[in-house]
N, C-alpha and C positions, 0 to 999 in steps of 0.2 A: 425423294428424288425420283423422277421419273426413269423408265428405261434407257431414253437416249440420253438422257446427260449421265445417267452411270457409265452407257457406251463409250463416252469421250472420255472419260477420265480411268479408265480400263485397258491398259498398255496391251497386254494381248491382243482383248478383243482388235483394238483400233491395227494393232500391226496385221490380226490373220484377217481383219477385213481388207484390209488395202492391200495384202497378197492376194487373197481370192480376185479382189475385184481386180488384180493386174494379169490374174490367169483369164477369167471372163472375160477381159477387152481383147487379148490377144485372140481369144477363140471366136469371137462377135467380130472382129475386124477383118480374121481370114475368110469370113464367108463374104465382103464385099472387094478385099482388096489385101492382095499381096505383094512384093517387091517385084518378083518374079514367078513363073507356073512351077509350082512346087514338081509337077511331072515331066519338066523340061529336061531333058538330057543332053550336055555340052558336053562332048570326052578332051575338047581343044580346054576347056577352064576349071579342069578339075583341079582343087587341091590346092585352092588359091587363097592367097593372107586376105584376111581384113580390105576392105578398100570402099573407098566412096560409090562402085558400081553391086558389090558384094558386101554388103554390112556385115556379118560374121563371116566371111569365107565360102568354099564351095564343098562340098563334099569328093568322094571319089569316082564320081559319074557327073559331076558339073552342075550338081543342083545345088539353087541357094540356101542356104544355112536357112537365115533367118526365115525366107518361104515355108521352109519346112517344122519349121520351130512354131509359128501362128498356126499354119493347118494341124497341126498334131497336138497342140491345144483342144483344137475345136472337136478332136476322136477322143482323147481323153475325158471332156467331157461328155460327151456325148454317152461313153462307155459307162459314168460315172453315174450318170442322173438316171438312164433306165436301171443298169444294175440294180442302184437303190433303191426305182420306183419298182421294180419286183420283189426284192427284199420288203418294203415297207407293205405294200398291198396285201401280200402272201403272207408273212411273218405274223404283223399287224391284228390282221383277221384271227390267224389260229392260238396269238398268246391272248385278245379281247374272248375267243370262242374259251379256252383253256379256264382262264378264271371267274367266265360267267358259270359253266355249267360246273365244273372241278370236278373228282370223280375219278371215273374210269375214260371220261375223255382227258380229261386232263392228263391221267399220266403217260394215255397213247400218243399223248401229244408232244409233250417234254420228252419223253423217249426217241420217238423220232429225230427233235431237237439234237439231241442227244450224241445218236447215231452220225448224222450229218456231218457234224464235227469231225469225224474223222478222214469224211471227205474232202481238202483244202480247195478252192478255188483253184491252184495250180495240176492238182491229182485229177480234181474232175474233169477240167479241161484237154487233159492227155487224154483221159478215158474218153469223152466224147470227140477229141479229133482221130482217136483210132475209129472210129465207127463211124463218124460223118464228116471228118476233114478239119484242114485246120480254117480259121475262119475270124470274125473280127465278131458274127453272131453267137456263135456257138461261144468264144469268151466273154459276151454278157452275159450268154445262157449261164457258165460255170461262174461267173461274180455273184449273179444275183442268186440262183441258189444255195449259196455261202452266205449269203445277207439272209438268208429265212430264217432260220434257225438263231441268229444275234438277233433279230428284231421281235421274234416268236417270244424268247426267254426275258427280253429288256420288259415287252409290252406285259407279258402273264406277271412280272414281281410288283411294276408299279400296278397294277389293274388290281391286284391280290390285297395292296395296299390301301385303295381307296374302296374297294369292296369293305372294308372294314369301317369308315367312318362312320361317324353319327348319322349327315346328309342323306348318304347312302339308306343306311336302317330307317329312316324317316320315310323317304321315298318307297323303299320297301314296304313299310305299315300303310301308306298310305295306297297301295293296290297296283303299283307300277311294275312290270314284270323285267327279267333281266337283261331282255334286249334293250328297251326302253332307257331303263337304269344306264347300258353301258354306253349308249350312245347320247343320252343326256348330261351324265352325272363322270362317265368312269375317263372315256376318251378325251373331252376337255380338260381333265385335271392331269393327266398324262401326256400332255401334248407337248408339253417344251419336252422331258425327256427325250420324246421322239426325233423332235428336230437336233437336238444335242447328239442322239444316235448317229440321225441319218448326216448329219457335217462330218464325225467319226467315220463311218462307214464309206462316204465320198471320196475321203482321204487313202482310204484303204483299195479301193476300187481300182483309183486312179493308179496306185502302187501294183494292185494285179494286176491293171493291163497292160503296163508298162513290162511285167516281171515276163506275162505269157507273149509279150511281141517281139521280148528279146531272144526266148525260147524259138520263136517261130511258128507259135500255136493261135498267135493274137490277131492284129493287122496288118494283111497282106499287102506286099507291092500290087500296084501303085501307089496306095498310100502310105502318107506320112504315117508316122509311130516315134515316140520320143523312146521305148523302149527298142523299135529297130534299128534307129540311129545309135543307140550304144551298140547295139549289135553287128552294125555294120564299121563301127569307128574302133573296138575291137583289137581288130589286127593290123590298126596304122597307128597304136600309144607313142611309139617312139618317133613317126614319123609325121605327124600329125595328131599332139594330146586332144586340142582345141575342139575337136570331133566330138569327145566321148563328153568332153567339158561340159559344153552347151545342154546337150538335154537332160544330160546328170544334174544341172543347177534347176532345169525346167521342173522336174521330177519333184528336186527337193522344194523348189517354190510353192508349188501345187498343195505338194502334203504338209510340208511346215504350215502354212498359210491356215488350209482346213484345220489341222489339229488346232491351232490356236485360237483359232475362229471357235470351234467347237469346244474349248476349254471354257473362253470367255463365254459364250452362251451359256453354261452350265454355271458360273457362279452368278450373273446378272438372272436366270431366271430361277434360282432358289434363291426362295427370300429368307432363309437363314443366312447365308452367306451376304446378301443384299445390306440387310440389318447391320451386321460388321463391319460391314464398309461405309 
């Protein structure tokens, strides 16, 4: 059976796709058209139910829910896809570097890896807005530095893996050198991993920028932030739940979606698993 008809018949896959793709439209839509100017401030409509002028309600400065709900898609992602493409670029290169030459690079490599880890995306972000502010840059800076090290260690175990194949040794006898080798032989037979990774890792991103805008280290006013709207929704639970509701569902859409997405990727592109099904 081909990949997409396994995709249709793979309940995961098919639900974290059509969550993804209902994060994606809402974030593709706010860049041509909103209900209302998500930076509009009304103090006369704050705090208002539901209504056919306000589709979820207003917040507590008069701005509309739902406006705010599609723009803060669109930062989420946005926070999501460079985080990762730093992780993937940076990571990528030093676990393909790690298992080509192995050694004494290797283990200055996975050391570092290592070390990193103890730095979280939430830690390094405090430390870098004591030193340069808090910021919605300087929160990709600290995501995607957190992606190097998971992408560094994912890429060095499978690389390690097909550095051992027959193909491999063959290509080897045959005079090809290791760069050649990894970028022939090693990177294409690792590549779903990567993307199985980097859907995990999206999921995750989207989570820390959510976590550092509720801290207030993330995305600044004016802009939307589905993690500032919890944060600003906060201290109106009792008088207003519906606040913290919405972007808390937005939140969980987002990452449930990718993780499943990313689940299903991983059993459709092993073909052990493929086989079984």
């Amino acid at each position: 059976m081909s990949f997409y008809s396994r995709g249709l018949k793979h309940r995961s896959f098919m639900l974290g796709a059509a969550l993804t793709l209902l994060v994606l439209f809402a974030a593709a839509l706010s860049l041509f058209w909103t209900p209302w100017s998500p930076y509009e401030i009304d103090m006369s409509a704050k705090l208002q139910a539901p209504s056919a002028l306000h589709w979820l309600g207003t917040d507590p400065y008069g701005r509309d829910i739902s406006s705010l709900l599609l723009v803060g898609a669109r930062n989420s992602i946005l926070v999501g896809v460079i985080a990762v493409s730093i992780g993937l670029s940076v990571g990528v290169s030093l676990g393909l570097l790690a298992a080509a030459r192995r050694g004494w690079v290797e283990e200055i490599i996975m050391r570092l890896a290592d070390f990193s880890f103890a730095f979280p995306a939430v830690l390094s972000a405090i430390m870098m807005t004591a030193v340069f502010g808090a910021g919605i840059v300087n929160a990709i800076i600290a995501i995607g530095i957190f992606n190097i090290p998971t992408f560094a260690r994912i890429t060095r175990a499978s690389a390690n893996a097909i550095w051992s194949r027959e193909f491999v040794l063959a290509a080897r006898a045959c005079g090809k050198g290791p760069w050649r080798i990894t970028l022939d032989h090693v990177l294409p037979n690792i590549l779903s991993n990567l993307i199985v990774q980097a859907t995990i890792q999206f999921a995750l991103a989207i989570l820390a920028e959510a976590a550092l805008s509720y801290l207030g280290l993330g995305t600044q006013a004016p802009q939307p932030s589905w993690g500032r709207m919890l944060a600003e929704a906060q201290t109106l639970l009792f008088q207003a739940p519906m606040l913290a509701l919405y972007p808390g569902l937005a939140i969980a859409t987002a990452v449930l979606g990718l993780n499943l997405l990313g689940d299903g990727l991983r059993d459709l592109m092993d073909p052990r698993l493929a086989r079984k099904r």
